[in-house]
N, C-alpha and C positions, 0 to 999 in steps of 0.2 A: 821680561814680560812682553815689552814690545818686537822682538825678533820671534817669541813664538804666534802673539796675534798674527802678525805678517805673513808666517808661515799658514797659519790656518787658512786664514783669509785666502791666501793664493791657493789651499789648498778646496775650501769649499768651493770656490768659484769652479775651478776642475771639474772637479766633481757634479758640480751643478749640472753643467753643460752639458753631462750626459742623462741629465735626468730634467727635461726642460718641463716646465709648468703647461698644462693645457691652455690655451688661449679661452678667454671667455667662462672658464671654468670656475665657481666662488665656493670656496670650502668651509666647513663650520667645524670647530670641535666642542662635539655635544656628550653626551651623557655618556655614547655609546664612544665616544673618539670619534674619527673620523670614517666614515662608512658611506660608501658609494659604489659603482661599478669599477671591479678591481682594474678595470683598464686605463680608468683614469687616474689613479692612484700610486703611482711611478715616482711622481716630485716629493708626492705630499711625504710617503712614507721615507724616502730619502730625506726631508728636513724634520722628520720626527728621530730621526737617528742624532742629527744634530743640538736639538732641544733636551732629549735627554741626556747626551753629553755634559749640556749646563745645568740638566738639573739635577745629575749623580755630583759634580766639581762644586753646586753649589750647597750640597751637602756633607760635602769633606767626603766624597768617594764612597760614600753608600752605594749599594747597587740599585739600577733603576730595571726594571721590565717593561718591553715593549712587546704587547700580543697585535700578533695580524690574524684578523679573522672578521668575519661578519658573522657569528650568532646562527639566527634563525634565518638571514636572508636568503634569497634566491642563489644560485650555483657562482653565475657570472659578478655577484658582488664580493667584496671583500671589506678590509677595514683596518685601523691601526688604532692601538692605544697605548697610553701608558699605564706603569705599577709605580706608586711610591712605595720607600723602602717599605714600609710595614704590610706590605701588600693590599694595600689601601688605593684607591682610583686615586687620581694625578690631583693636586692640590688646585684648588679652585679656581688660584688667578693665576695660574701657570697656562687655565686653558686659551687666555688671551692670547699668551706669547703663541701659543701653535696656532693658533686662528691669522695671525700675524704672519710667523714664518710661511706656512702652506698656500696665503696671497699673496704674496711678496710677488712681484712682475718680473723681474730682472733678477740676474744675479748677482748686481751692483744693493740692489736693493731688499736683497736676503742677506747680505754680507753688513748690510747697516743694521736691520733688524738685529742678528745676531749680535752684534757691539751693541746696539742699542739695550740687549737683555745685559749683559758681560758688565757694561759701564753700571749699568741704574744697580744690579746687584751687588754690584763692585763682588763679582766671581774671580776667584781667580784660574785663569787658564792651563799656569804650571801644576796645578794638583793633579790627584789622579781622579780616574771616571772609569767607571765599571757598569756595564748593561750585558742582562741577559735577554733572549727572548724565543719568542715560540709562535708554532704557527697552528692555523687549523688542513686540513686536508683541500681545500680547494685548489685548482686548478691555478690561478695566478699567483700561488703562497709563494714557489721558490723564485719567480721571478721580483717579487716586491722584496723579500728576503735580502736580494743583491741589492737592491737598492738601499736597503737599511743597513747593510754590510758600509756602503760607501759612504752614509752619512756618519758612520761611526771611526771608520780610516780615517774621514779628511779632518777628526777634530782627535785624533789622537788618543782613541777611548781602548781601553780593554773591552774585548767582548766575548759570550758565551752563546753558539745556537744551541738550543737545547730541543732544535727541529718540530715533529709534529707532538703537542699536547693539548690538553683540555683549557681553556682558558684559568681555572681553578687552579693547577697543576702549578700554572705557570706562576699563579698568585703565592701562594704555599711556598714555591720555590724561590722567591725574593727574600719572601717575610723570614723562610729558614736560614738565609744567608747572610739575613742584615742582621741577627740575633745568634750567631753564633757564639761571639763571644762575653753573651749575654750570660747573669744567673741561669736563666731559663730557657735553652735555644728552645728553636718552635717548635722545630724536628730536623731531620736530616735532609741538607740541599740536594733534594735529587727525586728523581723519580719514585726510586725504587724506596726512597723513604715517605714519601707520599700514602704508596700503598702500606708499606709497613704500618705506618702509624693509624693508619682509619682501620685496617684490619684489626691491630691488636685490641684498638678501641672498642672495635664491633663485638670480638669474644670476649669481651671483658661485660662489656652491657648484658647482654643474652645469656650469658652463663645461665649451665641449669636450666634454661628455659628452651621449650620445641623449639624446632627453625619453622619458618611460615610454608607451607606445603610449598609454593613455588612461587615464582614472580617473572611475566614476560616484560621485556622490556623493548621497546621500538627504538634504534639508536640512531634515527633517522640520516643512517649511512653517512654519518659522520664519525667524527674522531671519538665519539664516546663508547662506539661500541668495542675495539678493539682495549679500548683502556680500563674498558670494565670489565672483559673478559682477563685482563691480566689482574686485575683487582682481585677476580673471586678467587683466583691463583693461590693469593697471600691468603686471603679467608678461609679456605678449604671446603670442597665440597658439603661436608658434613657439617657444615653451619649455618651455609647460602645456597640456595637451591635457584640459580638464574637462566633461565634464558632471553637467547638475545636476536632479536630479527630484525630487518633491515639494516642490516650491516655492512653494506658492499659502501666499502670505501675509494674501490676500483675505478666507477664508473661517475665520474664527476657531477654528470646531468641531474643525478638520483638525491643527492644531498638536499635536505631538508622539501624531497618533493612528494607532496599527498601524504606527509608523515612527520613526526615530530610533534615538540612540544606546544611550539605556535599554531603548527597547523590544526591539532585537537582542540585547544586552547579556544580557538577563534571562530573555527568551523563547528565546532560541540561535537565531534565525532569520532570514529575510531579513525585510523589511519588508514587507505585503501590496502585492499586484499588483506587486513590481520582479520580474526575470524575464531572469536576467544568463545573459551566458556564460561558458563553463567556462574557468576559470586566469584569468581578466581582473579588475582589482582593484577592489574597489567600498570604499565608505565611508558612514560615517555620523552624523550631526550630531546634537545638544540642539538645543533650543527655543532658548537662547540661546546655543552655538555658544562653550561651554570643552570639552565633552567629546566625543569621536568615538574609532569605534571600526571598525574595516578587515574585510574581508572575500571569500569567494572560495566558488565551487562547481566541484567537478571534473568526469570526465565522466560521471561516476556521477548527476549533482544533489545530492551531499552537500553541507553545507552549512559550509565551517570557518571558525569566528572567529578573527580578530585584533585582539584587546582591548588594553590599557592595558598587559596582564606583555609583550606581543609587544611593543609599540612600545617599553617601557623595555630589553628586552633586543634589541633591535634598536639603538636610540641608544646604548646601552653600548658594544658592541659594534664599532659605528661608529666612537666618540670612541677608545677604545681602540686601536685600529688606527691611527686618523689620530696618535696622541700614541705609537706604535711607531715608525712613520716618519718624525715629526718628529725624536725622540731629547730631546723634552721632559719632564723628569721632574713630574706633577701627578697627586694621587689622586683617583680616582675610584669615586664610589659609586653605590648605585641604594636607594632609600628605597619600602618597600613597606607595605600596609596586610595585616591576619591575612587579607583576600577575593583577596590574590594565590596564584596558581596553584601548586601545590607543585611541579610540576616547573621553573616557568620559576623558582623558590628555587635547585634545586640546578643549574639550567643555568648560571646567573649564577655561584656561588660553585664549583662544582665545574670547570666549561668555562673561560667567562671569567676565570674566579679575580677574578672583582670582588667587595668586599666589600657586605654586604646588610644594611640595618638597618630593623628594622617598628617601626609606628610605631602609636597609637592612629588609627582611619579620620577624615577630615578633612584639608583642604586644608592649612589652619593646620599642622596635627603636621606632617605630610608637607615641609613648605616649608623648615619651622625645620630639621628635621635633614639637610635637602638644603644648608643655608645650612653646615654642618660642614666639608664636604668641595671642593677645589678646583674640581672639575666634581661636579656632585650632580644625578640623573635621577633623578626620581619620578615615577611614575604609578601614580593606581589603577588598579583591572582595570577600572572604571567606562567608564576611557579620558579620565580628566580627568588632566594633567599637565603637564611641564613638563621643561626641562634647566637648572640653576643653572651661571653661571660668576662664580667670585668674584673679586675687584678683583685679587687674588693672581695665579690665573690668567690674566687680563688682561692683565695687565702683565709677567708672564714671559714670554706667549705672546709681546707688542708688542717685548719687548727681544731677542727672542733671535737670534741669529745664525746664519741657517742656510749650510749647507755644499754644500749641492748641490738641483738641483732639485724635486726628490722631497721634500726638505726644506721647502723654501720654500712648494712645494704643501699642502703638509698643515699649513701654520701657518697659509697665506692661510686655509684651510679653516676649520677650527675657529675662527677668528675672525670670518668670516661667518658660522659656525653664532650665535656667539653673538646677531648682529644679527639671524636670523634667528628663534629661536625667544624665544619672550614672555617677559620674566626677571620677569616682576610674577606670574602666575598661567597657567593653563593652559589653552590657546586652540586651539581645534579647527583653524581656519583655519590657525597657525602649525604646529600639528604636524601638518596635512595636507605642507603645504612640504614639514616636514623628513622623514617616511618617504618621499615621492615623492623625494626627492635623494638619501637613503642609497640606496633602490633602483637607481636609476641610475648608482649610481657605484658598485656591487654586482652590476650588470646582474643582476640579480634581478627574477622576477615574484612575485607571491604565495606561487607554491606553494614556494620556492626559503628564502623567508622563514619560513613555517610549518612548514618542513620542520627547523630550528634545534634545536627539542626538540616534543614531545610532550605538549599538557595532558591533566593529570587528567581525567578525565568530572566535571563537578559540578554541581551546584544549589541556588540560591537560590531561601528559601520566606520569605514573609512571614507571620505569625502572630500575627493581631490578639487582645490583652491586657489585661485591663481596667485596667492600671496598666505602663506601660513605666519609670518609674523604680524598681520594685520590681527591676528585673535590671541588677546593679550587676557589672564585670567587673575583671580584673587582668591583668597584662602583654600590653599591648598587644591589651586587646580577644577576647585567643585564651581565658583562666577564666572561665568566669561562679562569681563566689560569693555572689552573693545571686538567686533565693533559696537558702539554703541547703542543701545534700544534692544539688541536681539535675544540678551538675556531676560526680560520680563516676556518676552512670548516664548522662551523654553519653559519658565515656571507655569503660564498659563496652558501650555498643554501637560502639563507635567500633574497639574491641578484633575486632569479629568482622567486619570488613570488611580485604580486603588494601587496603596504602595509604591507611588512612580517615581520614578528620579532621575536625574538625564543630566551630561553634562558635556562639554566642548572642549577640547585642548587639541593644541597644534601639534604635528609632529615635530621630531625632534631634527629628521634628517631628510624629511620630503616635503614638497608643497600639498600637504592635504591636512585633515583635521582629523580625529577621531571622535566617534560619537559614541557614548556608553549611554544605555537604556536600558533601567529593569522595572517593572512591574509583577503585580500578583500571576499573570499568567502568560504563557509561553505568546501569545496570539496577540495580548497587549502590550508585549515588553518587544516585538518586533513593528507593531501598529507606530509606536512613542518615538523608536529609534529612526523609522521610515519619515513620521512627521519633519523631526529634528533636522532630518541628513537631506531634506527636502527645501526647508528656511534657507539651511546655506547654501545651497546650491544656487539660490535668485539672490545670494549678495552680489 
């Protein structure tokens, strides 16, 4: 044991030095891992190579995943994170140790860090360590790649590049590898089982039922367009009718620019130069292809979203139904963040009578309290999410005895739901599937769907801060109480707006804040947001 430390040791320090830390540079690992301008991003992801090493050896050689990519950011950013085995974000106070390794000054003092995890966990070093990982299409992937290469040399790891995939992809691809020799593997470790498996899913849901006339989709010239095009492959024309634009994965500059999920999302818009017809359903993709968000223009050219509250209150909805006519008794939740819509709150709890519980924003909060309930649907408004079914559900669904056809139908269903949509995290391409199936088996277009409830008018403002840890909040994200005093003058204009509601949280990976504002009308739910993002600005 002590000859192989030694050996490491001399071995990261090596290594280190060619991958020196920025000077002045402070790193966080937050929701997202760590994410910033891929140029600075050399050390960090080389001591994420390292960290997962300890943290596959400190679970007896399960596999770990590590995804580089930055999401929805600009071209020149990037990012790294980790997969625990189950394809589950990185375990909670693991994210200390990377926040640790990625500051560490010296290479004297990333080499203590590292003993300092090894000792406190008493890991041991002689076992084995397996990581895979993947990237997204940006421009600095294959150069941080090498560096994740070197942090996984110098500590002795088996490793697998499974090069360019969807963040999803990569997820899927742990969780099937950590359960293989499980009763129930998840699926098949690989790509090509990826698609396999959501495909078969897909024709199993839809049987019998039309395909939806068609569906564009904007893959905001990242990695998701290519990987959905190989998707429809496995589905076959005669069941998915897609296309697919903005797709140049060529041109670096173009990724997630004037297009995409965020950018609809945020700006309430179509994506420059698409140029859809009226009632016909469009969509839209992240750079790396968890979050998407639907869309439609009438004959007016208005423009209506269907974000993340429509698709969680659509799959509710759905599951509900089908678990009506089965005559199977399992509870069902929906797990929302304070940026879901207020009307699609009382649509859910008031209409559906399904119960609703918010959560601080993050995938992590959102997943854990979806893991509560039998069937558990979360989604942000972002349009990042998912449907949980839990072993419980599973297995009552697999035992039960149905009684007549109609019966049978709706169990077969919910049960390809489950193979259908991503039970590890939330994958655009999977919850493309599952709103195109519920639609069809809804005979529903767009408009038929938006027409369910009503959102608020709202608006998000970003509000750069010379310190974003100075605005510290309570229950769930909706108090800010620090700094002190500024939350009773958000209520007091919050007071003069019908409907209003408004709320402050820091960001996660920059110094600014974000402002959510909705009220009854387009005019006052930008009036409330302006106020808001105005107070802070004279902190």
């Amino acid at each position: 044991m002590a000859e192989i430390a030694q050996l490491q040791a001399s071995e990261i320090r090596k290594y280190s030095s060619i991958h020196p830390r920025p000077a002045d540079q402070k790193f966080t690992y937050g929701t997202a891992g760590f994410r910033l301008l891929g140029s600075l991003l050399d050390s960090v992801v080389f001591r994420v190579g390292l960290l997962a090493s300890l943290r596959s050896r400190k679970l007896d050689g399960q596999t770990i995943g590590v995804m580089i990519t930055a999401s929805h950011n600009p071209p020149d950013d990037n990012g790294v994170k980790l997969i625990d085995p189950q394809g589950e974000m990185l375990e909670a106070s693991w994210e200390t140790y990377a926040t640790k390794f990625a500051n560490a000054a010296s290479e004297d003092d990333l080499v203590k860090e590292y003993f300092n995890v090894v000792e406190s966990l008493r890991i041991n070093l002689s076992g084995p360590a397996r990581v895979v990982f993947g990237r997204d299409t940006r421009a600095s992937g294959p150069a941080l790649v090498s560096a994740l290469k070197d942090g996984l040399r110098s500590t002795d790891t088996k490793f697998t590049d499974y090069r360019i995939l969807t963040t999803p992809q990569l997820h899927y691809i742990v969780k099937s590898i950590n359960t293989q020799n499980s009763p129930v593997p998840y699926g098949k470790p690989s790509e090509e089982g990826y698609y396999e498996k959501l495909a078969n899913a897909f024709k199993v849901v839809t049987k019998s039922k039309p395909k939806l006339a068609s569906i564009t989709v904007d893959a905001a010239n990242g990695v998701g367009g290519p990987k959905l095009k190989e998707l429809v492959k496995y589905i076959g024309s005669e069941n998915l009718d897609v296309v697919i634009v903005k797709n140049d994965v060529t041109a670096a500059e173009k990724l997630n620019n004037q297009a995409g999920a965020d950018f609809v999302k945020t700006q309430q818009k179509l994506p420059t130069g698409l140029h859809p017809k009226p009632y016909e359903l469009y969509a839209s993709l992240d750079g790396d292809a968890d979050r998407i968000v639907f869309y439609y223009i009438d004959e007016t050219e208005k423009f209506h979203l269907l974000d993340g509250d429509k698709i969680a209150s659509l799959a509710a909805s759905f599951i509900r139904d089908l678990l009506a006519v089965s005559g199977v008794e399992l509870d069902v939740g929906v797990v929302q963040t304070a940026y879901a819509n207020g009307s699609s709150s009382t649509y859910l709890t008031d209409i559906l009578k399904v119960p609703v519980t918010v959560t601080p924003t993050g995938v992590k909060h959102l997943h854990h309290a979806a893991q509560l309930y039998d069937i558990g649907v979360y989604f942000e408004a972002n349009g990042h999410g998912t449907v949980l079914f839990s072993s419980n559900a599973v297995k009552t669904l697999e035992s039960f005895e149905a009684h007549s056809p109609g019966q049978q139908s709706a169990v077969s269903t919910l049960l390809a739901l489950q193979d259908l949509i991503n039970q590890t995290v939330g994958d655009a391409l999977s919850d493309l599937l599952l709103v195109v199936a519920i639609l069809v088996h809804k005979a529903w277009g767009p408009q038929e769907w938006d027409l369910a409830y009503t959102d608020l008018p709202n608006r998000l403002v970003r509000v750069v801060v010379k310190d974003r840890h100075a605005f510290k909040t309570e229950n769930a994200e909706r108090k800010l109480v620090e700094p002190v005093g500024v939350q009773p003058i958000i209520d007091d204009l919050v007071k003069k707006y019908k409907n209003g509601r408004s709320f402050v949280r820091a960001s996660g990976t920059e110094d600014a804040v974000r402002v959510y504002a909705e009220a009854a009308t387009r005019l006052e739910a930008d009036e409330l947001a302006l106020k808001v993002s105005e107070l802070l600005k004279g902190l």
